[in-house]
N, C-alpha and C positions, 0 to 999 in steps of 0.2 A: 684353216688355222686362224683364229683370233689370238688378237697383235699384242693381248697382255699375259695368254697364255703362260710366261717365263716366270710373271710376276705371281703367280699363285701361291700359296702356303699347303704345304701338304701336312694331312691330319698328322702325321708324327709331327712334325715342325710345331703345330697348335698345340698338343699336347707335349711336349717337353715344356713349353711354356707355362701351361695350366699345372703341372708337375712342379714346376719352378716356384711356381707363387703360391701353391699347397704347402710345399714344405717350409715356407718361410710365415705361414702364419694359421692358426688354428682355428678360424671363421670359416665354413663351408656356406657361401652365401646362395639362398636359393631365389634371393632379386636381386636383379642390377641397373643399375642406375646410371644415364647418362648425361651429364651437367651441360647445358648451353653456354651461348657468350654471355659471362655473368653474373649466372646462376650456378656457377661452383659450390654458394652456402649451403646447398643439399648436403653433401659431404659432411659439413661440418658437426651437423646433426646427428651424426653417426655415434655411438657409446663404443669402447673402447677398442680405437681405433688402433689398425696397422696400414702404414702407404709407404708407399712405393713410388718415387718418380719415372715415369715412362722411360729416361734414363737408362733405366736403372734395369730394366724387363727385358730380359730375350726375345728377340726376335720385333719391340714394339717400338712404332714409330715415336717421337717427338712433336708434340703442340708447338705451333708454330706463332698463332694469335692473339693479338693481347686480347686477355680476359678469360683466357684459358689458361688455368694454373698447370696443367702437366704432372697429375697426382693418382694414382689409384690408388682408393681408399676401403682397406675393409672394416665392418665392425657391424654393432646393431642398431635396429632402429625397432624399440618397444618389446624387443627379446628375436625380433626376427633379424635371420644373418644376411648381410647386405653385403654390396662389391659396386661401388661408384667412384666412376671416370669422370673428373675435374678437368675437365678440356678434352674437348673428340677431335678428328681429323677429317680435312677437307682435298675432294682434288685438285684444289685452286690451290692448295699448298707444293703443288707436283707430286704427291702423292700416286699410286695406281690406285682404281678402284678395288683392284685385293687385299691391300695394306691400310687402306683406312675402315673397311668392316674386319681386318683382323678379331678385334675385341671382342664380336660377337659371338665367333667361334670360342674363342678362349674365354668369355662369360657359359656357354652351354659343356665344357671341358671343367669347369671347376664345378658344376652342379645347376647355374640358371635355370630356374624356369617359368619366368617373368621378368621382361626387359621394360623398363620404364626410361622414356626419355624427352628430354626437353631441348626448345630451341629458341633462339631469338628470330622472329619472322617479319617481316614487310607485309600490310592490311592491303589485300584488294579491295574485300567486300566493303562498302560503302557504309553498309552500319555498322564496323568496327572504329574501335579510336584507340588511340595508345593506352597500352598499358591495360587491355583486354587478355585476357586467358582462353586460347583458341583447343578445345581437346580435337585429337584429327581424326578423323570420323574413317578420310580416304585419300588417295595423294596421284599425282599424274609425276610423273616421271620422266621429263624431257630427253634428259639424257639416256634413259632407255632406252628412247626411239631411235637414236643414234646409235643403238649398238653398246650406248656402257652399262654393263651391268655385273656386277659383283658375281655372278652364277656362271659368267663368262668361263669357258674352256672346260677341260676334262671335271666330270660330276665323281666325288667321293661320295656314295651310298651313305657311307658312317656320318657323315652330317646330314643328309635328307638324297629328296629325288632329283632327277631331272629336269622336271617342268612340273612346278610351283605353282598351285594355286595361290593369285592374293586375292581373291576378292574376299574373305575373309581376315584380310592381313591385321587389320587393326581389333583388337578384344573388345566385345559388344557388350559383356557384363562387365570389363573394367571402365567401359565410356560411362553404363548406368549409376557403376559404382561412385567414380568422379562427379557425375552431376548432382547425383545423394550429396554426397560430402561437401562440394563444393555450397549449395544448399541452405546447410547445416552450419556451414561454419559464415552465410550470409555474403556470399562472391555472386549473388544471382546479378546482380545489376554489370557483372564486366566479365562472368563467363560464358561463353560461345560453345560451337563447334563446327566445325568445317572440313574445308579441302585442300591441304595441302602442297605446294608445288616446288619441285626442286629444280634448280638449275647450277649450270656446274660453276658459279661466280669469276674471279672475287670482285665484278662488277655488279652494282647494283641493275636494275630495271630501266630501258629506257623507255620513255612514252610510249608509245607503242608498243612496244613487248607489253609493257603494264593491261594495258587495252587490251590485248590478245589473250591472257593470259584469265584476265575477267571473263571475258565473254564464254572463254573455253571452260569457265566453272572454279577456276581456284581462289578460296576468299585467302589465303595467306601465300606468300613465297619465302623461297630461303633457299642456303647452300648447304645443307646436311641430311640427316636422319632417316630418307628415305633406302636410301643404299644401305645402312644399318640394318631397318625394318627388313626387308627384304632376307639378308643373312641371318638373324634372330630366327622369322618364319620360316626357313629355309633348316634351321637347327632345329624346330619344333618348340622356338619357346614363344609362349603369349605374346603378345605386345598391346602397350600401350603409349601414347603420345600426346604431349603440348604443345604448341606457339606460342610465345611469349610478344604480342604483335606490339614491336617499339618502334615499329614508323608506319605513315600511313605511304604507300608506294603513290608515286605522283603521275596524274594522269591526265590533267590540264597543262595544256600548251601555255595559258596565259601565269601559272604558278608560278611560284618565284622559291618551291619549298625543293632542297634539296637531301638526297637521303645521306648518313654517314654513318662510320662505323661507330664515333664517340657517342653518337645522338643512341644508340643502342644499348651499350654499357649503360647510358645514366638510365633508359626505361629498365632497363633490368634492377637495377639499383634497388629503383622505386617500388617495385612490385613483387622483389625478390623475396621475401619475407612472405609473403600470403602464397605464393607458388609453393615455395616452401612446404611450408602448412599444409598445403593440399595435399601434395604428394607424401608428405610424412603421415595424414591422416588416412589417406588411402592405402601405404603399407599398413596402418595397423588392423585395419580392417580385411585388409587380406588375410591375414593372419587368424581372425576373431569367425571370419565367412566360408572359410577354406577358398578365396578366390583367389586362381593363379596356381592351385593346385590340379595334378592332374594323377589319375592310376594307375 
């Protein structure tokens, strides 16, 4: 028996949900969009919007963090129909791991089928610097290894299988597509791509974990989006992903540099507006390429 079993949502529970926020607005979005700490301004971008505070939604948890506004936002972006979460949810909030991938299920219940999402992340790799644009290539999963993982307990068929391939977790033509674009609009000098690493926070890295964490191959850390990933691919929608790297995680003994949550907000701040940009130029190009479309 696994110990979160209780906490599961079963596909009627999602779809009453997904029911609930159809009939309240006339956007069938077929991308969704998930806003890190800060980078809420995606949202705003949206053409005639309809939101919803998390409040407000059956069955959906509450944002807990500052810099997470607590908004689901439907509307367009360049005529294509979108659905973007203005603050996601973390286990470090006491969350279960089945209540903070809720959304994902209920983004694939309203139509998804391309999940786009962003995060504020801590630089391992050495040739990053703040305020770099990390697209995730791939992710290690710490807390997997312990046993947490969102696929935990009885498998509903009607969202996917049992045992999920990821090595193709993250979308190969949306990473080429981002680097086009990214390219195009002149981000070459602060966009990357990397590996991802989640841990279950809301404690930053200490030396050594940092150390560890390097060596074992991950140029970015964070507390979110891979347990997302995971359920999106698990519902059969695409995925794609950013780090938004606003600190560089410390790994000399002799530093004096300490990590925070304010120091994060303000790199978001700063960079927030070209993130932006990117992701707004790569919906419209999904749109123009059919990429994100499937038969």
């Amino acid at each position: 028996m696994f110990p979160e079993v209780n906490s599961c949502y079963s596909y009627e529970e999602c779809k009453a949900t997904a029911d609930w926020l159809l009939a309240q607005t006339d956007v069938r979005p077929t991308v969704g969009i998930v806003c890190g700490s800060g980078l809420g301004g995606l949202a705003d971008l949206l053409k005639d919007q309809v939101a919803f505070n998390y409040k407000d939604i059956p069955n959906f948890p509450q944002s807990t963090v500052h810099g997470h506004a607590g908004r689901l936002v439907f509307g367009h972006l360049k005529g294509r129909p979108c659905v973007c979460m203005q603050g996601r949810f973390h286990l470090y909030e006491g969350y279960s791991i089945h209540k903070i991938t809720l959304p994902m299920r209920i983004f694939k219940l309203l139509g998804v089928e391309t999940v786009m999402l962003t995060n504020a992340a801590g630089g391992l790799n050495h040739d990053f610097k703040m305020g770099d644009i990390m697209i995730i290539k791939d992710h290690l999963n710490l807390p997997g290894f312990a046993g947490i993982n969102p696929l935990n307990g009885p498998n509903d068929e009607r969202f996917g299988v049992r045992f999920l391939c990821m090595s193709d977790a993250y979308d190969r033509e949306l990473q080429q597509l981002a680097m086009e674009v990214g390219q195009d609009l002149g981000y070459g000098d602060f966009l990357k791509e990397g590996v991802y690493c989640v841990l279950g926070g809301p404690t930053f890295e200490t030396i050594a974990e940092g150390r560890m964490l390097h060596r074992l191959g991950a140029d970015a850390v964070g507390m979110s989006t891979v347990h997302e990933v995971i359920v999106a691919r698990h519902c059969g929608m695409r995925v794609f992903a950013l780090s938004l790297i606003t600190n560089q995680v410390v790994m000399d003994y002799d530093s004096e540099e300490r990590a925070n949550h304010e120091e994060v907000l303000q790199v978001g701040r700063q960079r927030a507006a070209q993130l932006e940009r990117l992701v707004y130029t790569m919906v419209t190009k999904i749109v123009h390429n059919n990429y994100g479309l499937r038969d």
